[in-house]
N, C-alpha and C positions, 0 to 999 in steps of 0.2 A: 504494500500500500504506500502513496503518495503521503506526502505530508501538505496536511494543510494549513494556510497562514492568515490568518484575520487580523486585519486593519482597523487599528485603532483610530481613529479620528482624535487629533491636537484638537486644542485649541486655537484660534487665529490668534498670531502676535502682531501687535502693532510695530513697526520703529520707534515710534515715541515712548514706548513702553518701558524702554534701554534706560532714558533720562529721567524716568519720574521719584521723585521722592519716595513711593510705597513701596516702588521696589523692592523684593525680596522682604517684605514686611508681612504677619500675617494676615490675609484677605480677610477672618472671621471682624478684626477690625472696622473693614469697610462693610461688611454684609451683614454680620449680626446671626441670631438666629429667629425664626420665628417664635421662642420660645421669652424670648427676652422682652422684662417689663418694660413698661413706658421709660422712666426713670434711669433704667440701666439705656436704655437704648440713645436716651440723651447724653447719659454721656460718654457712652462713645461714638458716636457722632461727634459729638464735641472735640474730643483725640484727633479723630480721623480727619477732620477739617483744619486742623491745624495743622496738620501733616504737609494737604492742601494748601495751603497760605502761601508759601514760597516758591513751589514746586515750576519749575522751569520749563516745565510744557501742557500746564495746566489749561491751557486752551486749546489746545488740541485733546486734552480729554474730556473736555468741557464737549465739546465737536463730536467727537467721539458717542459721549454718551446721550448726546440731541439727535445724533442723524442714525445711531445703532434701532432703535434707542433702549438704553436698558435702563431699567425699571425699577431696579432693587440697588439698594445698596449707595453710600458715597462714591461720588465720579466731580472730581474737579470742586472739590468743597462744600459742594451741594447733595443735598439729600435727594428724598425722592418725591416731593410733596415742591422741593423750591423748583426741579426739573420741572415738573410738572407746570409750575405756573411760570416759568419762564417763556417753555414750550408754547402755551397758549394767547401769552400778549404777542407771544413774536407772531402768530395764526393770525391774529386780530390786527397786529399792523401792516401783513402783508396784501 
């Protein structure tokens, strides 16, 4: 018998990905879990956006996460609530 070999599927890398501050930081960070109270969940968001502050190619994750667009999670110091209403004035002025 042959051998058979099944493809895993990566994930897509960005280039931008190389420069950003989270780099190599853990994701649970920026994602959180569903299980996590209100309370905890502020603050780490709070962590994680500070993380964001300086970040040298935060607008291209900004970018990133408007035109993907993903839904969960800090992207570019923003939650998922601020995407959301960014997302919408910018519908409404275009």
């Amino acid at each position: 018998m042959g051998t058979t070999r099944i493809a895993i599927p990566t994930p897509p890398r960005y280039g931008w990905q190389e420069d950003a501050s989270c780099r190599g930081m853990d994701a649970a960070l920026f994602f959180g879990d569903d299980q996590e109270r209100p309370g905890e969940r502020r603050a780490r968001e709070r962590v994680a956006k500070k993380v964001c502050i300086s970040c040298p190619v935060r607008r291209l994750c900004l970018d990133h996460a408007l035109t993907v667009p993903e839904r969960r999670g800090v992207w570019a110091g923003m939650g998922e609530t601020e995407r959301s209403a960014l997302l919408r004035e910018r519908e409404h002025a275009a």
